[in-house]
N, CA, C and O atoms as a GROMACS GRO file, in nm:
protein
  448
    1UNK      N    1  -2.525  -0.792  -0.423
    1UNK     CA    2  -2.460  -0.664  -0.410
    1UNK      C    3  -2.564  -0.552  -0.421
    1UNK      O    4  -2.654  -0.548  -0.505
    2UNK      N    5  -2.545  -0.479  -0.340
    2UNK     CA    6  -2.633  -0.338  -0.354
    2UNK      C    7  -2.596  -0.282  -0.466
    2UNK      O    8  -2.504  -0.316  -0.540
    3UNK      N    9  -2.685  -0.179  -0.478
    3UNK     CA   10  -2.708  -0.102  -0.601
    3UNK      C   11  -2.555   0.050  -0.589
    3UNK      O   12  -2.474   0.095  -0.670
    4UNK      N   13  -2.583   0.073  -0.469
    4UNK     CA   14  -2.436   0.114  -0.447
    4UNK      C   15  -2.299   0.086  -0.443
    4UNK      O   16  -2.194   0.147  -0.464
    5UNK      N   17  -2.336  -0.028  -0.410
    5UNK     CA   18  -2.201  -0.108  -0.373
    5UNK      C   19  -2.156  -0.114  -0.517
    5UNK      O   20  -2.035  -0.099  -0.537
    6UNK      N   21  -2.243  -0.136  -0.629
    6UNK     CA   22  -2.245  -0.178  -0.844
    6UNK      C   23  -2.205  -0.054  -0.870
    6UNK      O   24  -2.090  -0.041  -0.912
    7UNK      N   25  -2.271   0.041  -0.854
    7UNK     CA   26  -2.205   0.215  -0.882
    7UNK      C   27  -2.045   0.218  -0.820
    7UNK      O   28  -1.957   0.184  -0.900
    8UNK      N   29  -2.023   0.238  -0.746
    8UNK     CA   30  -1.855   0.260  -0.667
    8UNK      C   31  -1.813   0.158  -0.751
    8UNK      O   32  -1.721   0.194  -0.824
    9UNK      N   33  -1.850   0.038  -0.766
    9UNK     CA   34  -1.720  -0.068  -0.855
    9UNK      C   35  -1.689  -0.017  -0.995
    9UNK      O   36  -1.592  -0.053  -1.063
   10UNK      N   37  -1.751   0.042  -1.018
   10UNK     CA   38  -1.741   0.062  -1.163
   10UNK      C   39  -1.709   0.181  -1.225
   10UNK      O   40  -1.709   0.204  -1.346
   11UNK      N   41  -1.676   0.266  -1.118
   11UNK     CA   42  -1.551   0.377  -1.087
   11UNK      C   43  -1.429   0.334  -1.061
   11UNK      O   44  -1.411   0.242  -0.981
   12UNK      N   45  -1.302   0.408  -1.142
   12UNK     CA   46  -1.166   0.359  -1.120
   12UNK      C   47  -1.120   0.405  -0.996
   12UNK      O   48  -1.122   0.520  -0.953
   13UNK      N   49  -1.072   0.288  -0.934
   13UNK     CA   50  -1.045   0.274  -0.834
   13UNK      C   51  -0.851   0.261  -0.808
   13UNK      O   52  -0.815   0.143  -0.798
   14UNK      N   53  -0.768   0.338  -0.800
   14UNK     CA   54  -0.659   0.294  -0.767
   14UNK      C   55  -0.596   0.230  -0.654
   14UNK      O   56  -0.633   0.227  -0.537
   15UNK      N   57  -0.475   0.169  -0.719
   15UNK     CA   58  -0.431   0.036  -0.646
   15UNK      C   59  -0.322   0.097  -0.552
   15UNK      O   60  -0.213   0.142  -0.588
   16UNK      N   61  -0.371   0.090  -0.423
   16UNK     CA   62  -0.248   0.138  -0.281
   16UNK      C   63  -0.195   0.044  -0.221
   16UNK      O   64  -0.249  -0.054  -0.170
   17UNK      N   65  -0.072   0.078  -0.227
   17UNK     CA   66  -0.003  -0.044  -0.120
   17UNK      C   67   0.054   0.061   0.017
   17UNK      O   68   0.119   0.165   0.026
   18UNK      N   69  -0.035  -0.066   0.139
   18UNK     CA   70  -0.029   0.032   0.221
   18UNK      C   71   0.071  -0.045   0.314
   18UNK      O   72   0.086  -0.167   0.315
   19UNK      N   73   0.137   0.047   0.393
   19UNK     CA   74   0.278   0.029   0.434
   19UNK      C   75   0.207   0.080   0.558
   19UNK      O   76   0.131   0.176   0.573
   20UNK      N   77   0.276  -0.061   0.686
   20UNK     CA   78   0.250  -0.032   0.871
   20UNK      C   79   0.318  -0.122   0.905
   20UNK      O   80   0.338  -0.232   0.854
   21UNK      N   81   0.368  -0.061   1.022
   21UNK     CA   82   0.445  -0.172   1.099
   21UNK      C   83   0.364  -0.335   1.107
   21UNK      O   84   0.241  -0.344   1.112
   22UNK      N   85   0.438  -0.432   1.107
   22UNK     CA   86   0.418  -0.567   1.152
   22UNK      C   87   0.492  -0.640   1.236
   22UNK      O   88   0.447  -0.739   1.294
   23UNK      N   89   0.612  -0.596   1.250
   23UNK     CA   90   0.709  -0.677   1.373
   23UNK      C   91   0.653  -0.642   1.512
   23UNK      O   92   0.573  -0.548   1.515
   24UNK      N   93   0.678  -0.689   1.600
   24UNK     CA   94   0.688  -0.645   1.733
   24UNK      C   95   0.552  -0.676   1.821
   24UNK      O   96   0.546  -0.768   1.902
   25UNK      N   97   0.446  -0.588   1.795
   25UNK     CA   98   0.326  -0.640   1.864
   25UNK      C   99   0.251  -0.674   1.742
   25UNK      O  100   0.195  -0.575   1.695
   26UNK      N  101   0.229  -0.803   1.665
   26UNK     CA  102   0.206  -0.826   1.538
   26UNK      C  103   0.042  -0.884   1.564
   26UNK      O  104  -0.022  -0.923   1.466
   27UNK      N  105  -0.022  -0.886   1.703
   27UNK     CA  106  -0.168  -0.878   1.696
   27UNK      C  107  -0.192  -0.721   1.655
   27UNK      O  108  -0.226  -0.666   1.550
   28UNK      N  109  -0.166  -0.682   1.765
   28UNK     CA  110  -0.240  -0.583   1.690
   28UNK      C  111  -0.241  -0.432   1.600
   28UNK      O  112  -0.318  -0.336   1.588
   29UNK      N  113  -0.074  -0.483   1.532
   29UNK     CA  114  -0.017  -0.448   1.404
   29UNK      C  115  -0.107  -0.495   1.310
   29UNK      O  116  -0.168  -0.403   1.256
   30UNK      N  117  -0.151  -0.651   1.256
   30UNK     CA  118  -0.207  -0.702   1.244
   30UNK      C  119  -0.357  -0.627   1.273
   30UNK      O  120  -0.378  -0.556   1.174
   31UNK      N  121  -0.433  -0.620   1.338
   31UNK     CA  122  -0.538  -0.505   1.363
   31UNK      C  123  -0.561  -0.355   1.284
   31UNK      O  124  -0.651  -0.316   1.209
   32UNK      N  125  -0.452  -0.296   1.330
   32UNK     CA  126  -0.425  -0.164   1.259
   32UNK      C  127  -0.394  -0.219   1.121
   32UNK      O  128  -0.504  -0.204   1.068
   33UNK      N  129  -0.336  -0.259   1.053
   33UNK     CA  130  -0.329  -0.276   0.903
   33UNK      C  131  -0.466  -0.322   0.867
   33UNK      O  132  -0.480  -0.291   0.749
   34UNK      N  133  -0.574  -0.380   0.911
   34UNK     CA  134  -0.687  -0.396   0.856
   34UNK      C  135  -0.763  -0.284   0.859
   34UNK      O  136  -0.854  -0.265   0.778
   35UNK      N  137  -0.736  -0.213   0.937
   35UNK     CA  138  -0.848  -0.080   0.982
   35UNK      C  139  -0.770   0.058   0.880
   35UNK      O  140  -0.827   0.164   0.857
   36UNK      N  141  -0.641   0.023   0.834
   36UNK     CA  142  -0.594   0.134   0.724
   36UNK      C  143  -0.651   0.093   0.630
   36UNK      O  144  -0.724   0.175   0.575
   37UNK      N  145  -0.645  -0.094   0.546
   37UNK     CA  146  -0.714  -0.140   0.450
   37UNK      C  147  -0.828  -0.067   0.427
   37UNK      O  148  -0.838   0.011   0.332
   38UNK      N  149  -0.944  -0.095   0.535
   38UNK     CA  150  -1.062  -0.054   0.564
   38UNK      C  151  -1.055   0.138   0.512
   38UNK      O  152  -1.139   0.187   0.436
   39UNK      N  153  -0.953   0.206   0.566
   39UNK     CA  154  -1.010   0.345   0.550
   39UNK      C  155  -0.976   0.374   0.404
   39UNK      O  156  -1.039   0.463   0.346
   40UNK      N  157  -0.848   0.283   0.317
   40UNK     CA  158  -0.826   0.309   0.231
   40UNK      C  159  -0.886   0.311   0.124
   40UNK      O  160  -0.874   0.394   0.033
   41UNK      N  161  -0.999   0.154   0.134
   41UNK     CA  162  -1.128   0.117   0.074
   41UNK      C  163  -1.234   0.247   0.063
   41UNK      O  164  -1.273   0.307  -0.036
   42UNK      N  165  -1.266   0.267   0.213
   42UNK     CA  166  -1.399   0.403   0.239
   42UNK      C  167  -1.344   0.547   0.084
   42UNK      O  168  -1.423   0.598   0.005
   43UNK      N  169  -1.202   0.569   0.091
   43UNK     CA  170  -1.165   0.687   0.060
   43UNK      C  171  -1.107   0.664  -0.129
   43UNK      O  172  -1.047   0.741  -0.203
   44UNK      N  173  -1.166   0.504  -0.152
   44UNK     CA  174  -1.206   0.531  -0.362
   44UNK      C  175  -1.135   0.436  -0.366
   44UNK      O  176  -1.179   0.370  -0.460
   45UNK      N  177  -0.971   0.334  -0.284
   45UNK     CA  178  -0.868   0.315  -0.347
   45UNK      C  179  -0.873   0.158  -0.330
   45UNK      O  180  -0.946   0.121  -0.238
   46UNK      N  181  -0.818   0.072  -0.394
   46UNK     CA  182  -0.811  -0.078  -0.370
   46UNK      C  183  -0.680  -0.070  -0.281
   46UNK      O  184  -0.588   0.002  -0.318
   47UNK      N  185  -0.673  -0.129  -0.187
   47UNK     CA  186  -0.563  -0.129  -0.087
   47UNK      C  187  -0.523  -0.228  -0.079
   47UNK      O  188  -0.609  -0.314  -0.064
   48UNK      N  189  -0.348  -0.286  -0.084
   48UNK     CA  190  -0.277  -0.366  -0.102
   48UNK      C  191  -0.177  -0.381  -0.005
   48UNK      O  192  -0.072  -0.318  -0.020
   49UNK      N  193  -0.197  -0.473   0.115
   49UNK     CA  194  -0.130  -0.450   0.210
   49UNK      C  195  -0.022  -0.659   0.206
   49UNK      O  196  -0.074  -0.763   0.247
   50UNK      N  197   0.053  -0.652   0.175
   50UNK     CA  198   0.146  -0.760   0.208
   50UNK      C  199   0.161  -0.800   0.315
   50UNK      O  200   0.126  -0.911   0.357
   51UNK      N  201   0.202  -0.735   0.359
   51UNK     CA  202   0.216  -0.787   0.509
   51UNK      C  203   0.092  -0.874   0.634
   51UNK      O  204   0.114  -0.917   0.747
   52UNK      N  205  -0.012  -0.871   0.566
   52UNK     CA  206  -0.111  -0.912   0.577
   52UNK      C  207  -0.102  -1.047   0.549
   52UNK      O  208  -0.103  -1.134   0.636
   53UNK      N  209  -0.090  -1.070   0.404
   53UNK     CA  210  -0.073  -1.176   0.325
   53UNK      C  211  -0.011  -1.317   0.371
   53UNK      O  212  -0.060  -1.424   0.406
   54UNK      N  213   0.138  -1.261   0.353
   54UNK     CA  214   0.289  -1.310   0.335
   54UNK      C  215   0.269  -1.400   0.470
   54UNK      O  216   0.279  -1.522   0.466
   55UNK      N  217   0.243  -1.331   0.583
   55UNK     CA  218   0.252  -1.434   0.708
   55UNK      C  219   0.205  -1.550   0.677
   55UNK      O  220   0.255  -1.660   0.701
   56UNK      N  221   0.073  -1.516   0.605
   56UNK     CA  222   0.015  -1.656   0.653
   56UNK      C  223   0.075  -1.794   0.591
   56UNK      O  224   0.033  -1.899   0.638
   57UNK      N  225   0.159  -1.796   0.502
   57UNK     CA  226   0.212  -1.836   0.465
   57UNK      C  227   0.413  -1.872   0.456
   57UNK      O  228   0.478  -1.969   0.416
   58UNK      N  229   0.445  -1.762   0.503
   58UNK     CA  230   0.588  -1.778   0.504
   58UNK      C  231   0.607  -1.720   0.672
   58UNK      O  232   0.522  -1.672   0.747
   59UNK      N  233   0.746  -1.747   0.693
   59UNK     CA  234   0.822  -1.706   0.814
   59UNK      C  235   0.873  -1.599   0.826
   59UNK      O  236   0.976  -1.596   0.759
   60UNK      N  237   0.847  -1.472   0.899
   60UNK     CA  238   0.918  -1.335   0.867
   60UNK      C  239   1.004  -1.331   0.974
   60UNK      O  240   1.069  -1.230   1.000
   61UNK      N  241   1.014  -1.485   1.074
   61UNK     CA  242   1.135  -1.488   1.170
   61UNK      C  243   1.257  -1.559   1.106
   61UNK      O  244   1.357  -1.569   1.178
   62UNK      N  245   1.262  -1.602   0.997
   62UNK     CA  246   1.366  -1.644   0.920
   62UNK      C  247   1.388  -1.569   0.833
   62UNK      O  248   1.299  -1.542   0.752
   63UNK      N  249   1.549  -1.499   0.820
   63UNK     CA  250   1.586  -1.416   0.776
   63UNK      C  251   1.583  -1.406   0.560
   63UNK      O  252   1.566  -1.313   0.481
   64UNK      N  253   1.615  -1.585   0.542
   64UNK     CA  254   1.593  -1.620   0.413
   64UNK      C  255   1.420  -1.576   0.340
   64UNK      O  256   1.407  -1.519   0.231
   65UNK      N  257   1.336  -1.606   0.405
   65UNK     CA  258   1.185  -1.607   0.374
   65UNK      C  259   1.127  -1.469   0.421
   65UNK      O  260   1.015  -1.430   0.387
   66UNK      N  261   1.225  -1.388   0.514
   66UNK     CA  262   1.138  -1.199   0.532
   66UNK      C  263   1.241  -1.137   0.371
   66UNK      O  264   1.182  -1.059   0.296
   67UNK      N  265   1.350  -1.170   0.344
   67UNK     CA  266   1.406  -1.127   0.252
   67UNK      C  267   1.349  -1.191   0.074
   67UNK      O  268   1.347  -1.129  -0.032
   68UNK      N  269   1.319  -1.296   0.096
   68UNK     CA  270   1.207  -1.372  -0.037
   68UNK      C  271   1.104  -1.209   0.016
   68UNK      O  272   1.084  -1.101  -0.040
   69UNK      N  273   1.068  -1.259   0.131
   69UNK     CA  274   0.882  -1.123   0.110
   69UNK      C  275   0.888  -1.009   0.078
   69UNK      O  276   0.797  -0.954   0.015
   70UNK      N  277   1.035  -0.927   0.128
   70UNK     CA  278   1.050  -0.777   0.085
   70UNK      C  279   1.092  -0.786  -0.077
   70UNK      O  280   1.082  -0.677  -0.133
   71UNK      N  281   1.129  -0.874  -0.148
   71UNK     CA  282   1.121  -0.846  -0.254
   71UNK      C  283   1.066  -0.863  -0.298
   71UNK      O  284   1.087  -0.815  -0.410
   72UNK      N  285   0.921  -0.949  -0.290
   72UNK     CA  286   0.838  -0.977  -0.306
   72UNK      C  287   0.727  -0.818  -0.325
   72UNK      O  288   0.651  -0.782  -0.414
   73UNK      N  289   0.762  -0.768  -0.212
   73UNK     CA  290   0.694  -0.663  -0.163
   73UNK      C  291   0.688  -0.545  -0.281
   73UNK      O  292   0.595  -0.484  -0.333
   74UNK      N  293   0.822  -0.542  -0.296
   74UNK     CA  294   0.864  -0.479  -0.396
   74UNK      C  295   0.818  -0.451  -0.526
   74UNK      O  296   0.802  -0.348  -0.591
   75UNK      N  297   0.794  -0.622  -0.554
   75UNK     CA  298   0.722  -0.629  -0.684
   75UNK      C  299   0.606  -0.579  -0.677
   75UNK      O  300   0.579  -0.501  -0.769
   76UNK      N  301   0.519  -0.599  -0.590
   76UNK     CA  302   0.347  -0.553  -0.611
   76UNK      C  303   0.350  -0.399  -0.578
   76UNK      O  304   0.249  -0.338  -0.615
   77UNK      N  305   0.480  -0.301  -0.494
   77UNK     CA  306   0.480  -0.237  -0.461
   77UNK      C  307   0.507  -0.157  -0.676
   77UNK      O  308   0.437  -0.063  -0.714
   78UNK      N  309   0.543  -0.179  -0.708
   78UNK     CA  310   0.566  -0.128  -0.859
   78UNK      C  311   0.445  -0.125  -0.926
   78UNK      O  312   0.404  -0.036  -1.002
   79UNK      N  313   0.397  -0.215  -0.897
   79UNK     CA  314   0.254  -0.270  -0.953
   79UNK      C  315   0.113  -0.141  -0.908
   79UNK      O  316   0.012  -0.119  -0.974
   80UNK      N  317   0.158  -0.070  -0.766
   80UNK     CA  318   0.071   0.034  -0.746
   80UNK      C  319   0.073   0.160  -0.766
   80UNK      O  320   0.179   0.219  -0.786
   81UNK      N  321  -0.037   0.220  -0.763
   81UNK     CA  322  -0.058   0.386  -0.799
   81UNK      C  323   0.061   0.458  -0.709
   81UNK      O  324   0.171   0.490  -0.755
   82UNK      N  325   0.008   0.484  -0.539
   82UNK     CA  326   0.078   0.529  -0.450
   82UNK      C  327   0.133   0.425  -0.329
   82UNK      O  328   0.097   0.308  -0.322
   83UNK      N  329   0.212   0.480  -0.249
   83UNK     CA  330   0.218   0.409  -0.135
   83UNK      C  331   0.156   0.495  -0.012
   83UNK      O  332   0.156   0.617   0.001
   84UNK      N  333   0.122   0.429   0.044
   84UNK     CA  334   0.028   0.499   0.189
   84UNK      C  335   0.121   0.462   0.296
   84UNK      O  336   0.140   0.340   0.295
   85UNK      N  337   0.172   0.512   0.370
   85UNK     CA  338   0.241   0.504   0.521
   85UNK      C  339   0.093   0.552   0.605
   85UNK      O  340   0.005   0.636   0.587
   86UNK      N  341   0.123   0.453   0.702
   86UNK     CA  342   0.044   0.511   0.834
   86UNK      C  343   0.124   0.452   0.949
   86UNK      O  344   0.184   0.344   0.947
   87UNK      N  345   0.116   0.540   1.049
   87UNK     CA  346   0.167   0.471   1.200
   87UNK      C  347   0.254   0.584   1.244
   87UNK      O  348   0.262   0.692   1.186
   88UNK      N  349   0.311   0.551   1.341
   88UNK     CA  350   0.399   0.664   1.397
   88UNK      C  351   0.576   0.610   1.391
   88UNK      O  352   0.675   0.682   1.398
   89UNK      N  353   0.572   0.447   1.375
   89UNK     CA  354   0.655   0.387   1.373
   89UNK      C  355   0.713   0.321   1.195
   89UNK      O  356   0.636   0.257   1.123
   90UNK      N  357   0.838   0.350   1.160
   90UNK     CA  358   0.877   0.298   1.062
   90UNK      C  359   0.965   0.194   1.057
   90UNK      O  360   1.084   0.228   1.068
   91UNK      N  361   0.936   0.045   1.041
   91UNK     CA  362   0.971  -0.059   1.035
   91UNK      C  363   1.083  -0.075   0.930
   91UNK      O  364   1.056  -0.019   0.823
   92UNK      N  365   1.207  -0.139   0.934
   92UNK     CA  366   1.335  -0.186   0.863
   92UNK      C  367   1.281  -0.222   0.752
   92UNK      O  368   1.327  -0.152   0.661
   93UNK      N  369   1.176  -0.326   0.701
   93UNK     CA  370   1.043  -0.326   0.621
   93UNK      C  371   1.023  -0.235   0.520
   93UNK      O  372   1.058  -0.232   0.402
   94UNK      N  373   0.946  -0.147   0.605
   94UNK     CA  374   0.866   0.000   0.556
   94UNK      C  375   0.951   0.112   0.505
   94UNK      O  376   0.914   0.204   0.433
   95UNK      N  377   1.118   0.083   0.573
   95UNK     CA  378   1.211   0.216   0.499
   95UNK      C  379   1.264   0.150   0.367
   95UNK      O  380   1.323   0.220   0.284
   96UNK      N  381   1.241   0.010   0.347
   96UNK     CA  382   1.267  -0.028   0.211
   96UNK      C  383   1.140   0.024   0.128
   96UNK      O  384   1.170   0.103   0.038
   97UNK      N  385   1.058   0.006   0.137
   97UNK     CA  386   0.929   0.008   0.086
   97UNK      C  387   0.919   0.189   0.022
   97UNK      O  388   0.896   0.239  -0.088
   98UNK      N  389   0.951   0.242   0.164
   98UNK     CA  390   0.945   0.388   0.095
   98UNK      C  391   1.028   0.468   0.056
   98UNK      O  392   1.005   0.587   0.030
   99UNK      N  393   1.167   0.392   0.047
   99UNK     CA  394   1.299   0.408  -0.023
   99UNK      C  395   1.256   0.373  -0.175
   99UNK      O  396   1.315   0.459  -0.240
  100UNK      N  397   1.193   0.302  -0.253
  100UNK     CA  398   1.155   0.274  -0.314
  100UNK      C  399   1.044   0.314  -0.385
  100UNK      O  400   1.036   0.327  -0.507
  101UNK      N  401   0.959   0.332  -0.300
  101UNK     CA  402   0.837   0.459  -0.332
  101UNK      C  403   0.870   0.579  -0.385
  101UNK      O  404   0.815   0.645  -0.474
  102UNK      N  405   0.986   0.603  -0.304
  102UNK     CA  406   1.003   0.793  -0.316
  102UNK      C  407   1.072   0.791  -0.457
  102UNK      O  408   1.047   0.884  -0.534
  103UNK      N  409   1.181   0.661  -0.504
  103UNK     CA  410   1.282   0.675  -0.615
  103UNK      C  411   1.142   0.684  -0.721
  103UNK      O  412   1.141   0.765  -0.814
  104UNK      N  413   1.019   0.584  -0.692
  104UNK     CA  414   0.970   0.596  -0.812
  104UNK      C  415   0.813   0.681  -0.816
  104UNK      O  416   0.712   0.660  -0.883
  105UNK      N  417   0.847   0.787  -0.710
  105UNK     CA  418   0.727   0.896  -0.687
  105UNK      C  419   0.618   0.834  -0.611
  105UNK      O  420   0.524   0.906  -0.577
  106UNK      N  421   0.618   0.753  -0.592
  106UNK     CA  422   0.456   0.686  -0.558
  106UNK      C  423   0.447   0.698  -0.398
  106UNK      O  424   0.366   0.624  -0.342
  107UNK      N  425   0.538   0.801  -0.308
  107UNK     CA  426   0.524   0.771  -0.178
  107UNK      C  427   0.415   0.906  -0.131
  107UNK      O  428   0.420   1.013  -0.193
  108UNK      N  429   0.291   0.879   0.018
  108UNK     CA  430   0.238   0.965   0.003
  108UNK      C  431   0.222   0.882   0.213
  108UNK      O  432   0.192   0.770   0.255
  109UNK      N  433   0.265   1.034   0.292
  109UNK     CA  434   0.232   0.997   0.437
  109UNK      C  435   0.067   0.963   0.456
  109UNK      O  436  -0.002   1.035   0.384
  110UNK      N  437   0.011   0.892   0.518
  110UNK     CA  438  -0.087   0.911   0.544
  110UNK      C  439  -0.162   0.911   0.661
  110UNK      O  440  -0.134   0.824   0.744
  111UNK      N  441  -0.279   1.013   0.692
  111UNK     CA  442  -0.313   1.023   0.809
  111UNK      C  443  -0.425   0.959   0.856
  111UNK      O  444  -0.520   1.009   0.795
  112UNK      N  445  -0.467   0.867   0.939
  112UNK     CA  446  -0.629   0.834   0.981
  112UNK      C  447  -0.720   0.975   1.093
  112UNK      O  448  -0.837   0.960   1.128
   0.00000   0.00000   0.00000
């Protein structure tokens, strides 16, 4: 690790869960959620994106296992500082997410 890279870690860093579409064109939904990760990282914050995750492992075309993940979501979503929205599009997903955000303050739009 660089000598920079040891300085920035050892500054508090808060925990974002960042909220983007994933249904529909899920390459490169999939794409864009790495490149918010990425800006969220550049700008101090540890970024916590689920939707990332959850696929690789569960089915978000079965209605039993996307409903296990949004509550799932939920949980780590409590677990963070703010929530970050990015996109132009808000996913069935993402209005839980920031239905939830807003009850417990942590929702914040965000722009790239």
């Amino acid at each position: 690790m660089t000598n920079d890279i040891k300085n920035q870690d050892r500054k508090y860093r808060p925990l974002v869960y960042v909220a983007s579409a994933y249904s529909g064109d899920v390459t490169t939904n999939t794409e864009k959620a790495k490149q918010y990760c990425r800006f969220a990282m550049e700008q101090g914050q540890i970024p916590l994106a689920p939707h990332l995750m959850f696929p690789q492992f569960m089915n978000d075309d079965d209605p039993a296992e996307r409903e296990l993940a949004i509550f799932m979501d939920v949980i780590l979503l409590g677990k963070c500082d703010e929530l970050w929205v990015f996109g132009d599009t808000i996913s069935a997903g993402m209005s839980v997410e920031i239905d939830v955000a807003k009850k417990c303050r942590l929702y914040r739009q965000q722009r790239m």
